[in-house]
N, C-alpha and C positions, 0 to 999 in steps of 0.2 A: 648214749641213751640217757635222759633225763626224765627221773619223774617231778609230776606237779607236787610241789612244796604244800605240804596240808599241815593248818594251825593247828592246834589242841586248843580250844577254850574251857576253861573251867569257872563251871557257874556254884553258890549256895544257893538253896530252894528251898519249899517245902512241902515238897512230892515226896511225902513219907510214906504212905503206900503202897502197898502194889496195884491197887484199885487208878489210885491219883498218878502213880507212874503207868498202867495202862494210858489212860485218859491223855497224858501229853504225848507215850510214845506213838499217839497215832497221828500227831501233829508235826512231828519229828522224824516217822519214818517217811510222811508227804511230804517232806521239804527237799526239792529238787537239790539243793546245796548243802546238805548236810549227807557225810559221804557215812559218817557211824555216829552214834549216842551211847553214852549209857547214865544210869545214875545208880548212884551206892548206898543202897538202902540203908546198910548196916551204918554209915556216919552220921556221925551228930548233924552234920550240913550237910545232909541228901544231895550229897555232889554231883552235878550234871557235869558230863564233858563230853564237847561236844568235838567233832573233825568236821572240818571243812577249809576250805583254801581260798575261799572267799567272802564268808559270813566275818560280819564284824562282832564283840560280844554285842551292843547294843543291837544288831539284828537278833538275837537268841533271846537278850533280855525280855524285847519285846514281843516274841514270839510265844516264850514261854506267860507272860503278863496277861496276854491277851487269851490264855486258856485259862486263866483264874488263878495262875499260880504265882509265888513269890519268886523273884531270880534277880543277884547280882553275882555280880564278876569277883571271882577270889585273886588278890592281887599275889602275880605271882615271883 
């Protein structure tokens, strides 16, 4: 038995909030390809990380963009 291989991406933001972290995680919990989210209020870089097995970071980037947020990929 084999599970599906699921990425970790880890995005910086600035969904510093919990208002602005509301607001995307309702964009996030709808994404048929996103298996979990979280982000870490408490860090300097409101670190998004995201699971999925098949999202690219430029899919998240621009998911997250397109709700008015900042987001790039932390090299890891």
């Amino acid at each position: 038995m084999c599970d599906q291989i699921k990425n970790i991406l880890i995005f910086k933001t600035d969904i510093a909030t919990a208002e602005a972290r509301h607001s995307a995680g309702k964009i996030l919990d709808a994404h048929m390809l996103i298996q979990d989210w979280n982000i870490d209020l408490d860090d300097e870089d409101y670190v998004l990380r995201v699971i999925s097995s098949e999202l690219t970071p430029q899919d998240v980037i621009l998911t997250i963009n397109n709700c008015g947020f900042f987001c790039e990929e932390l090299a890891g």
